[in-house]
PATORLUM-149680 format. One record per atom (N, C-alpha, C, O): residue in one letter; x, y, z. Coordinates in steps of 0.1 Angstrom, whole numbers, padded with zeros to 4 digits, always signed. Example, Ala and Ser with C-alpha at 12.3 -4.5 7.8 and 13.67 -1.06 7.14 Angstrom:
REM residues 2
a+0132-0057+0078
a+0123-0045+0078
a+0132-0033+0078
a+0142-0033+0085
s+0128-0022+0071
s+0137-0011+0071
s+0129+0000+0079
s+0134+0011+0080
This chain:
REM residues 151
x+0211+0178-0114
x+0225+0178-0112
x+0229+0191-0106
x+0227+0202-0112
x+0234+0190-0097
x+0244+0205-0090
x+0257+0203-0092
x+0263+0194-0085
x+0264+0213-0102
x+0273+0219-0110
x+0278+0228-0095
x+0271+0237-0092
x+0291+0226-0086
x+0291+0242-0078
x+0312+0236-0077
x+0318+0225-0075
x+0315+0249-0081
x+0329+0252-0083
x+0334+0253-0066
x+0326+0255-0057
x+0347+0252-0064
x+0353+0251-0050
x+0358+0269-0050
x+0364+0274-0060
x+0356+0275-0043
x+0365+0285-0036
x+0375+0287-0031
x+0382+0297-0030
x+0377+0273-0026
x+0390+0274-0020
x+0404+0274-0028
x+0406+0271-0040
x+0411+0276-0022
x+0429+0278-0029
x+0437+0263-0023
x+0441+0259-0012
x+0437+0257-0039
x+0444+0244-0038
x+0459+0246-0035
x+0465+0236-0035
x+0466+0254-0032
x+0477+0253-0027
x+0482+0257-0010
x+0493+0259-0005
x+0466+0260-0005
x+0461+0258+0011
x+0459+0243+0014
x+0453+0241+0024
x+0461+0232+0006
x+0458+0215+0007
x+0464+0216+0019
x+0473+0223+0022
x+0457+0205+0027
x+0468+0195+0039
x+0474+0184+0029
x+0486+0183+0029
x+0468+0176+0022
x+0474+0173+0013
x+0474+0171-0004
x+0463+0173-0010
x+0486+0168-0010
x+0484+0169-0024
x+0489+0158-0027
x+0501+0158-0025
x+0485+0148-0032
x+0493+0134-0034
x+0483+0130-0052
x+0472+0135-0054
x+0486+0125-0057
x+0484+0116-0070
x+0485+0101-0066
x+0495+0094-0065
x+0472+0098-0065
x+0470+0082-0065
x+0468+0076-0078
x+0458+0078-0084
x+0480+0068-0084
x+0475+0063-0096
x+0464+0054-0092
x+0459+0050-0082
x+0460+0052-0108
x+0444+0041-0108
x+0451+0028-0104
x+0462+0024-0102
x+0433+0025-0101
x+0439+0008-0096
x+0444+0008-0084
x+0445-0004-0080
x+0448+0019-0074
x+0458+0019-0063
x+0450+0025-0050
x+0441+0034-0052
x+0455+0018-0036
x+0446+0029-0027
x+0454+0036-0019
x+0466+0035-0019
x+0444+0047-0009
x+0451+0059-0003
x+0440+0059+0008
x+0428+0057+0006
x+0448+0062+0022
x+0439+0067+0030
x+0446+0073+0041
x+0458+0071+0045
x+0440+0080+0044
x+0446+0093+0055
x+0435+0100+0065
x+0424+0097+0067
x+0440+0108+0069
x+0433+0114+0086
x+0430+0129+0079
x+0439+0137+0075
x+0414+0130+0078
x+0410+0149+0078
x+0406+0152+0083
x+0394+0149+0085
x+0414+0160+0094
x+0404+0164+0108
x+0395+0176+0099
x+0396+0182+0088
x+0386+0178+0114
x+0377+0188+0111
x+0379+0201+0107
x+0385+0209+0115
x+0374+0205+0097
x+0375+0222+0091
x+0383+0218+0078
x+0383+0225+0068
x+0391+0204+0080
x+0400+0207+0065
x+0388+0199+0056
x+0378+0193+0058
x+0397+0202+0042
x+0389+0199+0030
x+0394+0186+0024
x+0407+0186+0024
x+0390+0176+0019
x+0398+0161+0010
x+0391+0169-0007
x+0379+0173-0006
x+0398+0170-0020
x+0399+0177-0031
x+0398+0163-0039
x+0409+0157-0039
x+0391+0159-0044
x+0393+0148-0054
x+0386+0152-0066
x+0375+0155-0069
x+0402+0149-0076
x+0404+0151-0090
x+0405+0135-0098
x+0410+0125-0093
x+0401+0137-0107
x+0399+0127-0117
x+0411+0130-0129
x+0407+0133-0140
x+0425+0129-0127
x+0431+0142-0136
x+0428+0130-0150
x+0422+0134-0160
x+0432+0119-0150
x+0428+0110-0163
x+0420+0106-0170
x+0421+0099-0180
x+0409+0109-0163
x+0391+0106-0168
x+0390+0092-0167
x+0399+0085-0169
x+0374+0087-0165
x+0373+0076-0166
x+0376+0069-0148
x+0373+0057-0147
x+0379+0073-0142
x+0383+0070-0129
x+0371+0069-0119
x+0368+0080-0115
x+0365+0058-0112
x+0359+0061-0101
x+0365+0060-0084
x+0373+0052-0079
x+0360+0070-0079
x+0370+0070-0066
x+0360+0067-0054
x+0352+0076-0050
x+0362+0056-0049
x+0352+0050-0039
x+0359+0052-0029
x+0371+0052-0027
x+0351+0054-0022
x+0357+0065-0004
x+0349+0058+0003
x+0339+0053-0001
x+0354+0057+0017
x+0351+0057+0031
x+0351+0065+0039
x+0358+0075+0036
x+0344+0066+0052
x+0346+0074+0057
x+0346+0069+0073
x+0337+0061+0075
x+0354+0074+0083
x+0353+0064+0096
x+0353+0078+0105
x+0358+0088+0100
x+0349+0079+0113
x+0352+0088+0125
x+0370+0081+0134
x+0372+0070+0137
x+0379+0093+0135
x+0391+0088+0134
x+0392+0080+0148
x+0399+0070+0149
x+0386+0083+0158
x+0387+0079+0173
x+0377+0067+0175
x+0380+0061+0185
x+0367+0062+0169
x+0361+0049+0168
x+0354+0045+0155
x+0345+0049+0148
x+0364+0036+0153
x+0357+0032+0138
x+0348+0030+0134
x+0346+0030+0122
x+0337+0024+0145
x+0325+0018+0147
x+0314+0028+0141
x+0303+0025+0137
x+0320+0041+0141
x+0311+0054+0138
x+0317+0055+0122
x+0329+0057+0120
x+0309+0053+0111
x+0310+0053+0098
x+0300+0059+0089
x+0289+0061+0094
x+0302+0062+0074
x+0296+0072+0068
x+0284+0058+0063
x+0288+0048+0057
x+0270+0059+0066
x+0261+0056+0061
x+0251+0062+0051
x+0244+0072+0052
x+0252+0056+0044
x+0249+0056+0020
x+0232+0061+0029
x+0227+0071+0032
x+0230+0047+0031
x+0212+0048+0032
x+0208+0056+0041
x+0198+0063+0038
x+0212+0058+0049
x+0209+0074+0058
x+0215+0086+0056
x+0213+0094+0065
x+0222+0090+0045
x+0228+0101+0040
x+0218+0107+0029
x+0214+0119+0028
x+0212+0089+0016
x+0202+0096+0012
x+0187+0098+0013
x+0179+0104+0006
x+0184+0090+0023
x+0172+0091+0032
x+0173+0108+0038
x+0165+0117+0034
x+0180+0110+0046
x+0179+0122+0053
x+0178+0134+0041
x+0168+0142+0042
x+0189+0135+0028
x+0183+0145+0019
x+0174+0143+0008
x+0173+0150-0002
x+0167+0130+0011
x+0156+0134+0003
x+0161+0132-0016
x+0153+0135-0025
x+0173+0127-0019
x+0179+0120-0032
x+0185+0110-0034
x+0194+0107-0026
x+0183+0105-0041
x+0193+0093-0047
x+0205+0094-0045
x+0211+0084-0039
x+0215+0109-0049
x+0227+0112-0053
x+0234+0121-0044
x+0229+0129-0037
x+0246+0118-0044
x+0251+0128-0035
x+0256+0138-0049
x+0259+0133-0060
x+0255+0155-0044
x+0264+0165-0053
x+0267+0175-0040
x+0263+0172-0028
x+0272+0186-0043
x+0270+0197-0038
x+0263+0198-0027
x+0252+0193-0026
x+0267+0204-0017
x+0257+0207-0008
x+0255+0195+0004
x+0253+0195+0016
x+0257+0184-0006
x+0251+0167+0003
x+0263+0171+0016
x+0274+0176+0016
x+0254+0167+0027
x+0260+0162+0043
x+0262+0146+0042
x+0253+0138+0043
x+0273+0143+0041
x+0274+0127+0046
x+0276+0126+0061
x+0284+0131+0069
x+0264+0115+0061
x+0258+0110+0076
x+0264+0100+0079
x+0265+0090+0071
x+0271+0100+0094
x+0275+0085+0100
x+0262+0077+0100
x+0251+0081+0098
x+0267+0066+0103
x+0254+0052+0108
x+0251+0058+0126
x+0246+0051+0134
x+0256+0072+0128
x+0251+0076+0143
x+0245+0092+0142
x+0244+0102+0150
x+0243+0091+0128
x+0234+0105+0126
x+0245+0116+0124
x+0240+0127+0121
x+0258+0116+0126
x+0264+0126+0126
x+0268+0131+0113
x+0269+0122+0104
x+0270+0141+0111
x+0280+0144+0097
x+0294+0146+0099
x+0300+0153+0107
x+0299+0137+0089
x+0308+0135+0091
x+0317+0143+0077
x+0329+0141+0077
x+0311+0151+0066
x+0318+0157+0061
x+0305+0165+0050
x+0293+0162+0048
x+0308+0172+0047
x+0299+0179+0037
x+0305+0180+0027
x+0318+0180+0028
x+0298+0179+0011
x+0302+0182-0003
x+0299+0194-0003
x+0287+0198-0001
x+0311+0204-0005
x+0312+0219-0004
x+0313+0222-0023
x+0314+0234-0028
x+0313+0212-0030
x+0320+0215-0042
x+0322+0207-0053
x+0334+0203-0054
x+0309+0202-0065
x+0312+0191-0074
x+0314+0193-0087
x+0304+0192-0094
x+0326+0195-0092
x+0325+0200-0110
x+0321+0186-0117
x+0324+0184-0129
x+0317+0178-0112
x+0316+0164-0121
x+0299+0163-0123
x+0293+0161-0133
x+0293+0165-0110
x+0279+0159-0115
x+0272+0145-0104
x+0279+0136-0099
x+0260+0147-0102
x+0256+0133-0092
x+0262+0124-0090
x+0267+0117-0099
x+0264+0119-0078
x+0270+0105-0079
x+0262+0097-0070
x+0257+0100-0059
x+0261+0083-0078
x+0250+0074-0072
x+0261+0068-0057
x+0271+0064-0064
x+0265+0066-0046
x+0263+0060-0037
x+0257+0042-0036
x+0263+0034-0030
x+0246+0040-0041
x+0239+0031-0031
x+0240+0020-0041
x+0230+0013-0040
x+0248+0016-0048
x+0256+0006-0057
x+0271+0000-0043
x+0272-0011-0038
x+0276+0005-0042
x+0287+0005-0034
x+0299+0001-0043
x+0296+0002-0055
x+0314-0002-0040
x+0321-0003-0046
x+0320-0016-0058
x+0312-0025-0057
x+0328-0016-0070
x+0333-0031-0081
x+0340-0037-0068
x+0346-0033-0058
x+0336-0051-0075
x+0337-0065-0069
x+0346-0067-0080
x+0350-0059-0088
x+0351-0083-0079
x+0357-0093-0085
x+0345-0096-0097
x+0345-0093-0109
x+0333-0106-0083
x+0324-0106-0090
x+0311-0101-0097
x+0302-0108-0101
x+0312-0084-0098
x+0303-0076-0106
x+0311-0075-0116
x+0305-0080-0126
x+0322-0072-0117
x+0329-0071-0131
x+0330-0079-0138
x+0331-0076-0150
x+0332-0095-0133
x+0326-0102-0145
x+0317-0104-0153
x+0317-0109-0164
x+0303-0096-0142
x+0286-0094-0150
x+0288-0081-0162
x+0284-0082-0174
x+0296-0070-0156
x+0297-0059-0163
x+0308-0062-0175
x+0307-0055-0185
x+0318-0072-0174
x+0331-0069-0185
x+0331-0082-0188
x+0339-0084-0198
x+0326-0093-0184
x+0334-0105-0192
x+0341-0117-0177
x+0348-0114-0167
x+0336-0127-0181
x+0346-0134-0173
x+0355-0135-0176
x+0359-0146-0170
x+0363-0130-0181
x+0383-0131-0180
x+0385-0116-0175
x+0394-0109-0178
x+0374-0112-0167
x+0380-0102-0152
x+0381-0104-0141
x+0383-0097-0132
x+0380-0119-0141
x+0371-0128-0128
x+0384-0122-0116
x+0382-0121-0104
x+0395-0121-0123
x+0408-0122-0116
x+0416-0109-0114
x+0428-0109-0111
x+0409-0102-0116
x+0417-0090-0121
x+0411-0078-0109
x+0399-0076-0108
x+0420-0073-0102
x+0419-0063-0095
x+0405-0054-0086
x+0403-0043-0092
x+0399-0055-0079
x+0389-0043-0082
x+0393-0037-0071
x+0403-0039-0065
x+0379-0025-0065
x+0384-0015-0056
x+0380-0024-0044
x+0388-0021-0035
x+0371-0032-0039
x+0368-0041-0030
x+0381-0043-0025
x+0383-0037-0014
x+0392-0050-0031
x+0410-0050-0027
x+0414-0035-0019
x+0418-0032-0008
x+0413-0031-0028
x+0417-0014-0023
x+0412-0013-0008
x+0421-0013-0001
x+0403-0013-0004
x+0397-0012+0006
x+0401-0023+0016
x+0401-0020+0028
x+0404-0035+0013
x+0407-0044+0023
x+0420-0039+0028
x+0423-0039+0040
x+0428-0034+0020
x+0443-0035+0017
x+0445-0022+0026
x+0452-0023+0036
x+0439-0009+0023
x+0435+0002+0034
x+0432-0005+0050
x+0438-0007+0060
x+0422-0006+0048
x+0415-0015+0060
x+0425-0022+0071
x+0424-0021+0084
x+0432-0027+0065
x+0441-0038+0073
x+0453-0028+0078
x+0461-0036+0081
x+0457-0019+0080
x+0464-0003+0081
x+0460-0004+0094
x+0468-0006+0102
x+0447-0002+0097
x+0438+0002+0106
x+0431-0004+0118
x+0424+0001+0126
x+0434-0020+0116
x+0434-0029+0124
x+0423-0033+0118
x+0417-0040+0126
x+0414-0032+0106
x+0402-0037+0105
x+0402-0044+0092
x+0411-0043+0083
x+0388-0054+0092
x+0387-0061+0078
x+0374-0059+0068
x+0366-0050+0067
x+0374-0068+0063
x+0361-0068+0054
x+0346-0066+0062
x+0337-0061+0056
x+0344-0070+0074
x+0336-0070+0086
x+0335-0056+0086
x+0323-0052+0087
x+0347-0046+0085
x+0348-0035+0087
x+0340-0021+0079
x+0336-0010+0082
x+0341-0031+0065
x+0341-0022+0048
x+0325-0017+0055
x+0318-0024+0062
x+0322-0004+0052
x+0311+0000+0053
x+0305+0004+0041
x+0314+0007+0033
x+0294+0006+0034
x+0290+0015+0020
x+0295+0024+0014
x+0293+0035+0020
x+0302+0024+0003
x+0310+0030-0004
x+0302+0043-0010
x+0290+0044-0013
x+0311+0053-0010
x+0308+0061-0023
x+0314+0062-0032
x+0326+0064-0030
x+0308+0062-0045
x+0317+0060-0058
x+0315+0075-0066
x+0305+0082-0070
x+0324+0076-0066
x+0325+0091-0073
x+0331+0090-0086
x+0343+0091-0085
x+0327+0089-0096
x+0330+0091-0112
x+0330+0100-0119
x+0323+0110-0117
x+0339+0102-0130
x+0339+0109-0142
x+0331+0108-0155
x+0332+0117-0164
């Protein structure tokens, strides 16, 4: 596990917004800026995408991100790789701890295996992502491998 603190001064954000749980968010980081994700309520996983802003077709690829470094996990340090070899953002900074990637986001239907069939109906981040998605002119066709980032 790589433990590494940010340096940076959170009130230099491009942005600062509070996404309650259950809800999605998506927005434009051009290059050089930083995206800061807090867990302020514990218990939260934050499954991310990642697109290149000018063709969407260029996206962050799980299996070639951990192929290329050689781990399971992204922390610290990890380069996340498009599916065209590029990096498309670096982890400068993780007070939380490994995070597995190659699961991809909750379903409808994983959460029934993990919680019970009377979740069958109930929300997951798969939605989040379509619901994002469709912003952007794109669909489920679109969803590329998730990273899930937990507390």
């Amino acid at each position: 596990m790589t433990i590494a603190k940010s340096r940076l001064d959170p009130a230099k954000a491009a942005y600062d917004h509070v996404v309650p749980a259950r809800t999605p968010w998506s927005g434009l980081v051009r290059k050089g800026q930083c995206l800061r994700i807090i867990d302020v309520a514990g218990q939260q996983a934050v499954d991310t995408l990642f697109y290149h802003a000018d063709k969407f077709a260029e996206r962050y690829d799980a299996q070639g991100t951990l192929a290329a470094q050689g781990s399971a996990y992204v922390a610290a340090g990890t380069q996340l790789l498009s599916n065209e070899g590029n990096v498309m953002a670096t982890v400068i900074a993780d007070t939380c701890g490994d995070h597995d990637t190659s699961a991809g986001a909750c379903s409808c239907e994983a959460n029934t295996v993990r919680f019970g069939h009377h979740t069958r109906y109930m929300h997951a981040c798969r939605e989040n992502f379509l619901i994002e998605l469709a912003k952007y002119g794109m669909d489920k066709r679109d969803k590329s491998s998730a990273i899930s980032i937990s507390s």
